[in-house]
PLY file of the C-alpha trace (Angstrom):
ply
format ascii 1.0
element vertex 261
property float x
property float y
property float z
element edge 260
property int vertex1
property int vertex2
end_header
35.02 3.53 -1.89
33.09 6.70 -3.14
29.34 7.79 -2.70
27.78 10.51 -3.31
24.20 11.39 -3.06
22.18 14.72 -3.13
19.81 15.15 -1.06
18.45 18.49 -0.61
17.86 21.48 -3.22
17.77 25.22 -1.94
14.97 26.31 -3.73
11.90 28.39 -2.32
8.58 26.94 -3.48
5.40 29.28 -4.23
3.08 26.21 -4.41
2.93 22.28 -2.62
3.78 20.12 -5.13
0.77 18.43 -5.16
1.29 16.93 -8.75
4.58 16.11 -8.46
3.49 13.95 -5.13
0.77 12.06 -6.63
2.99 11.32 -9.86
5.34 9.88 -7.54
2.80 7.87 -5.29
1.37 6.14 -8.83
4.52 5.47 -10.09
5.75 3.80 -6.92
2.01 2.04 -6.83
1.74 0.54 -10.47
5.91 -0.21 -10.11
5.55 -2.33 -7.20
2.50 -3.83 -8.57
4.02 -4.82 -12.00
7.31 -6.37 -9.96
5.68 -10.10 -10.66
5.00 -9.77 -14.19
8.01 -8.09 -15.11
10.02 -10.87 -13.88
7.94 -13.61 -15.65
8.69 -11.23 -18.11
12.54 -11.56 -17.38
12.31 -15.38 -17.17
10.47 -15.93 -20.85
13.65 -13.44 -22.34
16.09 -15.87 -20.55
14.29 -18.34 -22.06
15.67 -17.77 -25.53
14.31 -14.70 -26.47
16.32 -11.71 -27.48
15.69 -8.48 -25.17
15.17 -6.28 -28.30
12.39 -9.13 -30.00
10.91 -10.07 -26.81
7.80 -12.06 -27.76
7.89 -15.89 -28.29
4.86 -16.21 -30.84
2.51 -15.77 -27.83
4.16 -18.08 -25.35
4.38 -16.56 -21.99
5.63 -19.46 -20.03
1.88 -19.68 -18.97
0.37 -16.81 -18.96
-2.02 -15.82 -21.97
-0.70 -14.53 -25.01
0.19 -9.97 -24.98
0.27 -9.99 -21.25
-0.26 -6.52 -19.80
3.84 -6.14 -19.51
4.03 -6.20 -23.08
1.98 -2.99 -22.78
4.59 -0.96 -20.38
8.29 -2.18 -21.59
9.54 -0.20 -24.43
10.16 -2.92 -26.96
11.73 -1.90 -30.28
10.95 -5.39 -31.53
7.58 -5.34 -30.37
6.38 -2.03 -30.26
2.85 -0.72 -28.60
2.01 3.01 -28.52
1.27 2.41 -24.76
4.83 1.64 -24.69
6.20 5.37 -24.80
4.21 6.04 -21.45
3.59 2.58 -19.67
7.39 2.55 -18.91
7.67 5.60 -17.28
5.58 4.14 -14.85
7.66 0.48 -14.23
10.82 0.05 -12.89
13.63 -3.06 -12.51
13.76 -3.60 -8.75
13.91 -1.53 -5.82
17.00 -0.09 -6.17
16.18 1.20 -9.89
12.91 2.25 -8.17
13.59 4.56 -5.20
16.79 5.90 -7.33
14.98 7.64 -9.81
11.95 8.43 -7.09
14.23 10.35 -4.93
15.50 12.57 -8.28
12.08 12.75 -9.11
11.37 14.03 -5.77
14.38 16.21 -5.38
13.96 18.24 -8.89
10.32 17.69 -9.35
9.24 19.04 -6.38
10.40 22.54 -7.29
9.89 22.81 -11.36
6.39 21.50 -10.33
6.30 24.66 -7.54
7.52 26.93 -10.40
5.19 25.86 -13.43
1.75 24.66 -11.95
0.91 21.85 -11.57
-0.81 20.97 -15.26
2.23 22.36 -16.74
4.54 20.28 -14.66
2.97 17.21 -16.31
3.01 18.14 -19.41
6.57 18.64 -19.60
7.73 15.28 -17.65
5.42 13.02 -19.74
6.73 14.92 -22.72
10.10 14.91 -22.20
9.44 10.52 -21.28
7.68 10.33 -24.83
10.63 12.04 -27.03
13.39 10.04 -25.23
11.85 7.21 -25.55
10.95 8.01 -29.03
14.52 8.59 -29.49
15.93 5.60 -27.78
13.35 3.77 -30.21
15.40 5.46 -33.30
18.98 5.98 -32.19
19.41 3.71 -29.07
20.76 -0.28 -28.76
17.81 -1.62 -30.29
17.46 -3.77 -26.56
13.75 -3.53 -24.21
14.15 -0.64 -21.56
11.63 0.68 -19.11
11.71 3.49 -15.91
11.06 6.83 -15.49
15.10 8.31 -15.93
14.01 9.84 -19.64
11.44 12.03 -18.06
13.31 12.78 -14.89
16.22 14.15 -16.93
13.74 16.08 -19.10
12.93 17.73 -15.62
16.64 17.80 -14.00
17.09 20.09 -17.79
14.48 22.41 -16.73
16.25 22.70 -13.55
19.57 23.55 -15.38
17.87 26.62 -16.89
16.16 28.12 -13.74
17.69 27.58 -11.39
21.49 26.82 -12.17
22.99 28.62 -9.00
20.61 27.06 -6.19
23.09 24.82 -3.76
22.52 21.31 -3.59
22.86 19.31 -0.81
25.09 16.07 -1.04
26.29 13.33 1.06
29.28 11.71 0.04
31.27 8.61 1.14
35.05 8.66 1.19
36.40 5.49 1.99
35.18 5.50 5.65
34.34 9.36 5.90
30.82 10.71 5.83
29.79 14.37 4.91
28.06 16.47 3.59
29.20 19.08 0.57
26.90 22.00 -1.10
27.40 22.43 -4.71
25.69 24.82 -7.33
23.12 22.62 -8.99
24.20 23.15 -12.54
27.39 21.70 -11.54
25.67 18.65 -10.65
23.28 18.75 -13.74
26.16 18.82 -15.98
28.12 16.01 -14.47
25.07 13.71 -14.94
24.70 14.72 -18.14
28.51 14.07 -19.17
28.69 10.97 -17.74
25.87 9.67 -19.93
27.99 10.84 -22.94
30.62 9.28 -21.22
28.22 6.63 -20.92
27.55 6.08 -24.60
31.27 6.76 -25.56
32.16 3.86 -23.53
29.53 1.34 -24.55
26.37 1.90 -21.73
26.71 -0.78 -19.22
22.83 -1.64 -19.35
22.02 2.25 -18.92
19.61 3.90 -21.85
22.16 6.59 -21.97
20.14 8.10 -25.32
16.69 8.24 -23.26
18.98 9.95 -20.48
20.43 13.28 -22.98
17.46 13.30 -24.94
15.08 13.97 -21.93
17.45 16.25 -20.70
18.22 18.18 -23.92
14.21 18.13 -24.43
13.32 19.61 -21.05
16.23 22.20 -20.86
15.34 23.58 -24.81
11.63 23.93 -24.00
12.20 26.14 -20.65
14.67 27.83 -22.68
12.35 28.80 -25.50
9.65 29.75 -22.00
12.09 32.16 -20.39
13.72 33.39 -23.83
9.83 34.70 -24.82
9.08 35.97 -21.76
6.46 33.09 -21.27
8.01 32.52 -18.17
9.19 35.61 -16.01
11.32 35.23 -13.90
10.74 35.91 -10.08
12.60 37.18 -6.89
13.77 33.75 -5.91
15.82 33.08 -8.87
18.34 33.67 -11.55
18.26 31.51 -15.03
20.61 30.80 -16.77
19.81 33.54 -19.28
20.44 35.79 -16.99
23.30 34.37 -15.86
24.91 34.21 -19.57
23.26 38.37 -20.02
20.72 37.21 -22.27
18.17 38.42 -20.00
18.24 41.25 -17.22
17.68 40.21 -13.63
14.62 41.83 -11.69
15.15 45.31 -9.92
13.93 42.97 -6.51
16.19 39.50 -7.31
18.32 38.91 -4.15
22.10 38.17 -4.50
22.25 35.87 -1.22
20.86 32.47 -0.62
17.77 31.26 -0.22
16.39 29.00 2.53
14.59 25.68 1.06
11.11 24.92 2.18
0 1
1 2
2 3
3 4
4 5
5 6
6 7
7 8
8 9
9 10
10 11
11 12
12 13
13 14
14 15
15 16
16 17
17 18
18 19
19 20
20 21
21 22
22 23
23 24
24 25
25 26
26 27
27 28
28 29
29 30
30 31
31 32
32 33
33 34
34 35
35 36
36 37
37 38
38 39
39 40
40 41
41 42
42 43
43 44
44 45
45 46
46 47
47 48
48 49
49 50
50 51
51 52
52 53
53 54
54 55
55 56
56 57
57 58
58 59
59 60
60 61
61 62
62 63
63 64
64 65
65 66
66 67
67 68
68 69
69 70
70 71
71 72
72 73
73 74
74 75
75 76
76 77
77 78
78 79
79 80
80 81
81 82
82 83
83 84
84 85
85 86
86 87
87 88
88 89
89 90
90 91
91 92
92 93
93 94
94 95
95 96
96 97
97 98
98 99
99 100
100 101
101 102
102 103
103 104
104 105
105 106
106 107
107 108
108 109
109 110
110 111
111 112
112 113
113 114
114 115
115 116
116 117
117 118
118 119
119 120
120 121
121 122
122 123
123 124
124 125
125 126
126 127
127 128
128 129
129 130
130 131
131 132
132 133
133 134
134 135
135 136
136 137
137 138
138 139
139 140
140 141
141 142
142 143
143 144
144 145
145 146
146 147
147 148
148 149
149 150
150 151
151 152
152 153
153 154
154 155
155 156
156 157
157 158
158 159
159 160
160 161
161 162
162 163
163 164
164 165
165 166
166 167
167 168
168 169
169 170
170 171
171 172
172 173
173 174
174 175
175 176
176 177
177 178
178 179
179 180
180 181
181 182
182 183
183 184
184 185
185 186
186 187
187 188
188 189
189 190
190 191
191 192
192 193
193 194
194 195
195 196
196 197
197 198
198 199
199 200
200 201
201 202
202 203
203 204
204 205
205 206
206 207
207 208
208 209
209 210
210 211
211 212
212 213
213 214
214 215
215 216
216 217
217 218
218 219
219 220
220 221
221 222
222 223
223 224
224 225
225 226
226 227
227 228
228 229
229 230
230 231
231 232
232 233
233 234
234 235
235 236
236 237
237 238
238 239
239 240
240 241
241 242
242 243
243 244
244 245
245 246
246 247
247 248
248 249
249 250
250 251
251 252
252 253
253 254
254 255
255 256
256 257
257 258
258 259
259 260
């Protein structure tokens, strides 16, 4: 048996997170609250209707015709604008819940330290709109809802500033626990190959398209940021321009590690 799990990323923050916190506190809020309906939901596709067409002509095993759900889970075969940011904010159970809350939590916290707070948003709920735009257009054609698309948008902004930060993991080995540090982009780029993996292999009920979208999205728009100077760097980091010489590192960047906050 094999777990692993990060846990901690070493990355000074200038600012509380304050955005990033209450984004997490409403998504775990409207989740929880939506658990009911979403599996009356589940129980009217079981029912005979397809995932990917999932409306019965307005029979909702009771309750009244284009209930609220319909307004949150990305439906290709029923579609509502809502749709491209309702599901950000519902998830399948607990498990598919606090997963994507503690990666939320663990990259969020410091892209939302690094960009503001108004900036932060913008980028997660527009990185959650184009993946889920493009799982609309290229994915399985099948209803799919959670937050992943944006996350990843956010985990690609991570990639770009701060690629050499450790990460904290805990890992599982059979019956041996510990704990491992690892460069983060390491860890970004195994997440991100194992949704091409992913889609190579057929998805096993995973919106792998949402997943490399987001993070394609997110990583090309931080890019563009710290390509055009929009974004200078500071003393706590090194990007990944300036990693690859695109972009010279600050006369005051340290070359040792940095203690999180």
């Amino acid at each position: 048996m094999f777990f692993f799990l990060p846990y901690l990323i070493d990355i000074p923050m200038r600012r509380l997170p304050l955005a990033n916190w209450a984004l997490i506190l409403l998504t775990c809020l409207i989740s929880v609250a939506m658990f009911p309906a979403l599996n009356r939901w589940e129980n009217r596709a079981s029912f005979g209707v397809v995932l990917s067409h999932g409306h019965l002509e307005g029979q909702y095993l009771g309750d009244t015709p284009g209930h609220i759900i319909d307004d949150f889970i990305l439906e290709p075969g029923h579609f509502r604008f809502t749709q491209l940011v309702g599901c950000l904010f519902i998830h399948a159970g607990w498990a598919h819940l606090l997963g994507n809350m503690l990666f939320l939590w663990l990259f969020g916290n410091a892209i939302n330290a690094r960009l503001g707070h108004w900036q932060f948003l913008s980028l997660y709920f527009a990185s959650g709109i184009i993946s889920n735009i493009c799982s609309l257009l290229l994915g399985p054609g099948v209803a799919s809802l959670g937050a992943s698309g944006a996350i990843m948008g956010i985990m690609g902004a991570c990639l770009i500033l701060y690629p050499l930060n450790d990460v904290r993991c805990l890992y599982v080995f059979i019956i041996k626990l510990g704990r491992v540090e690892i460069s983060s982009y390491w860890l970004l780029i195994i997440y991100f190959l194992l949704d091409i993996f992913g889609i190579l292999t057929g998805g096993s009920g995973i919106d792998h398209i949402a997943h490399i979208s987001g993070f394609l999205f997110g990583a090309a728009v931080l890019w563009l940021l710290v390509a055009r100077d929009m974004l200078p760097p500071d003393g706590n980091e090194e990007n990944i321009l300036q990693k690859l010489g695109l972009k010279a590192l600050p006369e005051s960047a340290p070359r040792g590690r940095h203690d999180p906050l």
